[in-house]
N, C-alpha and C positions, 0 to 999 in steps of 0.2 A: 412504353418507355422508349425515346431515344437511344439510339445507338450510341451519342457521345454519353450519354446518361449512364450509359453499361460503362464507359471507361472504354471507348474505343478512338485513342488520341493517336495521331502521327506524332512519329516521333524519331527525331534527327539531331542527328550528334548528342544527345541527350536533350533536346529542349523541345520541348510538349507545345503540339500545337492542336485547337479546338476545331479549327475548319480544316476541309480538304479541300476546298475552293480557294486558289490564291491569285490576286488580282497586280495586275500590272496600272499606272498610274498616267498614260499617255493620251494623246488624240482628244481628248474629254476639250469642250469648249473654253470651262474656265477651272480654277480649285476649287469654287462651290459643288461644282456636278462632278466635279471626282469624289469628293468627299461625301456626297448624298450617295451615288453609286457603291461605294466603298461597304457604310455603313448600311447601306441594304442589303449586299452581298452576303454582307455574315461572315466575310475575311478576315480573320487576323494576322494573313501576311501579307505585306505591301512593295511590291518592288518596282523601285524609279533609278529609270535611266539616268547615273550621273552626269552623263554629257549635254542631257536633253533638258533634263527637271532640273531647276535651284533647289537642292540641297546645302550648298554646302556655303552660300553666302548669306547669310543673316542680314547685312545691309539692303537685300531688294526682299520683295515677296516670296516665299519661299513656303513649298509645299507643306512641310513637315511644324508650319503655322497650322495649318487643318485637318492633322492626324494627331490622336493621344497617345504618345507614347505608351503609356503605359494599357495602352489597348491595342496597339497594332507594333509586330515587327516590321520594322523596314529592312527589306531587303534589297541592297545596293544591285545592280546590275553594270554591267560594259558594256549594252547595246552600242551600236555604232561604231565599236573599235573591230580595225583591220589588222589589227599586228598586237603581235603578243607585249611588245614593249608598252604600247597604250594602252591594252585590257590590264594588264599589270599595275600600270600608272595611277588610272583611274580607279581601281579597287585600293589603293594605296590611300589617295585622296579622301575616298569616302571615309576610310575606317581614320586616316588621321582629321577628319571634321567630327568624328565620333559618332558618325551612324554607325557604323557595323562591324565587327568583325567575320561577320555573315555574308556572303557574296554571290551572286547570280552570276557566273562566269561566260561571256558570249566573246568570241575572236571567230569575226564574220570572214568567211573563205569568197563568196563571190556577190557584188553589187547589187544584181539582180535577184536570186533567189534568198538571199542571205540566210543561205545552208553555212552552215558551222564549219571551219576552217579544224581541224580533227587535231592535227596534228600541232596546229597553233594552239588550241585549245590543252590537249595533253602539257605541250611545254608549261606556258602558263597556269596550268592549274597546279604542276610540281614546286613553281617559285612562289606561289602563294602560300601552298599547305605548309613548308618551308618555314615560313615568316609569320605560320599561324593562322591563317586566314582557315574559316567551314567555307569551304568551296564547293559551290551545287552548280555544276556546270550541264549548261544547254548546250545538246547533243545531236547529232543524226540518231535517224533509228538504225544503226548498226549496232548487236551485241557485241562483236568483240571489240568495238570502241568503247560500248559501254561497261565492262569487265575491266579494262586498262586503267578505265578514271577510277573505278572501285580499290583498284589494285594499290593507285598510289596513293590511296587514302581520302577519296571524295563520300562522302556520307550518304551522299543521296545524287540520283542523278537523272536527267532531268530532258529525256527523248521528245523530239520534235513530233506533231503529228501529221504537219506539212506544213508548208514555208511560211515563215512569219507573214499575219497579217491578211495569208490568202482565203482564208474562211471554210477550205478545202474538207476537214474533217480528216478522220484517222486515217494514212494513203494506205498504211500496211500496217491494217490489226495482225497479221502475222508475224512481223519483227517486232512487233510491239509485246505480243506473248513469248516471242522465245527470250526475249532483254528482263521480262519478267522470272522467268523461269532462270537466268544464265545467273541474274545479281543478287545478293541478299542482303540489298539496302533498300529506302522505297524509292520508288517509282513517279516522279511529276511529271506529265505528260503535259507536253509545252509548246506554243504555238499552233496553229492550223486551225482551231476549233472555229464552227461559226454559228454553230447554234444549241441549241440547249439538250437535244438530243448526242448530240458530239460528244457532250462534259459526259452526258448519262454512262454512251458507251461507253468511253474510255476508263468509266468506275467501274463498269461490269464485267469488262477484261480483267480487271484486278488493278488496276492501277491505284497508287496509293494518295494521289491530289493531282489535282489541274491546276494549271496556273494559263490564264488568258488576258489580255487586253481589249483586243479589236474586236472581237464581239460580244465586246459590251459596250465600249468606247465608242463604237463605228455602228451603233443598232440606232435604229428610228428614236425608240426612249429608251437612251441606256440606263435609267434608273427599275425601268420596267425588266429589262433583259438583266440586270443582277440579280434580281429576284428570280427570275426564272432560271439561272444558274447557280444558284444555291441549292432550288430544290430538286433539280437535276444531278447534282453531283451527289446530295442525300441522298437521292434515288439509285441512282447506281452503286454507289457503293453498299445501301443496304439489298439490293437484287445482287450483288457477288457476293455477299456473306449468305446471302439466303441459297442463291445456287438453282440457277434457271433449271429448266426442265428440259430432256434431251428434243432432239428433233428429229421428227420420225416424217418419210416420206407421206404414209397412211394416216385415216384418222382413226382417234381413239376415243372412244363416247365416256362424254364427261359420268354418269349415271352409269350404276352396275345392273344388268339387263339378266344377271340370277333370280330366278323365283317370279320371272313375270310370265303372265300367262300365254 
């Protein structure tokens, strides 16, 4: 039996979700292969950059032609915004087009690493919750940043594992278990992954979903590497509920050596 089959759903702000893989919507060649990717994945959350992806104009092509609503959340994001005025803006926008009142919260601090702007990000995420907004804001891995967004009311929050898009993998499974241990909301481990062992770790630390882009988007066949992070995040997350086996310097023989001659 399946672990979601036991009834092991994530679950934010009260709304139940079946995957722990959540996929971002960008870099893809065309909306055919995002939407082939999508549905290989196994994702039922979907987050598109407002600034980047047509969402919100009906008049041109427009992504959310080739997602079913009633099969995937869209989860809006503010990729691309520097200033807490236009992360605010643009989550405004999305929810008055009526995607979401659900929001991936990003207020990018510098050009080039586009590590999270902390303090931009806190402001902005207090004027949303404010106005109603579930705010799941992408973070550093610092725990006491990550406590502060808990504290003002963010549901779930949502640590980087290295710099968007870099492929880097987990920089510091150390801040990434103490952020687990500090919050008691889940855990999305967000950006850095680059391959299907990355998502695995990052379940088996205990983290409660991945959410990635670029490596899936940015892989040789990204229809091939969805599939392979599906069953990677399955995997990890059912090896943390299972519960690895300690590591011992010496070895330990598999076969009990009582009673042999």
């Amino acid at each position: 039996m399946r672990s979601e089959d036991r009834g092991d759903r994530l679950i934010i702000a009260g709304r139940e979700f079946k995957s722990r893989l959540w996929v971002g919507t960008g870099k893809y060649k065309d909306f055919i292969e995002t939407q082939k990717a999508i549905e290989v994945s196994g994702a039922d959350v979907v987050t598109v950059a407002v600034r980047r992806v047509n969402i919100t104009d009906r008049s041109k092509e427009n992504l959310l032609d080739y997602l079913d609503p009633k099969k995937y959340t869209i989860l809006p994001n503010t990729a691309g915004c520097y200033t807490v005025e236009d992360a605010v803006r643009y989550a405004r926008l999305a929810r008055a087009a009526g995607v979401s009142d659900l929001v991936k919260l990003e207020v990018i601090g510098d050009e080039r690493t586009l590590f999270p702007d902390t303090a931009g990000l806190i402001e902005a995420a207090k004027i949303l919750i404010q106005e109603g907004f579930i705010v799941l804001p992408y973070t550093n891995d610092d725990p006491v940043v990550a406590k502060k967004l808990v504290d003002i009311g963010c549901p779930a929050v949502m640590p980087l594992a290295a710099p968007i898009g870099s492929g880097l993998g987990i920089r510091n499974p150390y801040n990434l278990k103490i952020i687990l241990e500090t919050v008691n909301v889940p855990v999305i481990v967000d950006a850095g992954v680059g391959t299907a062992s990355d998502a695995a770790l990052a379940m088996e630390y205990g983290a409660d979903a991945v959410l990635m882009n670029t490596a899936i988007a940015g892989a040789k066949d990204p229809i091939v590497m969805a599939e392979a992070m599906k069953y990677a995040v399955h995997a990890g997350r059912l090896a943390y509920k299972a519960g690895r086996i300690p590591r011992k310097l010496y070895a330990t023989a598999s076969s009990p050596i009582e009673g042999m001659l």
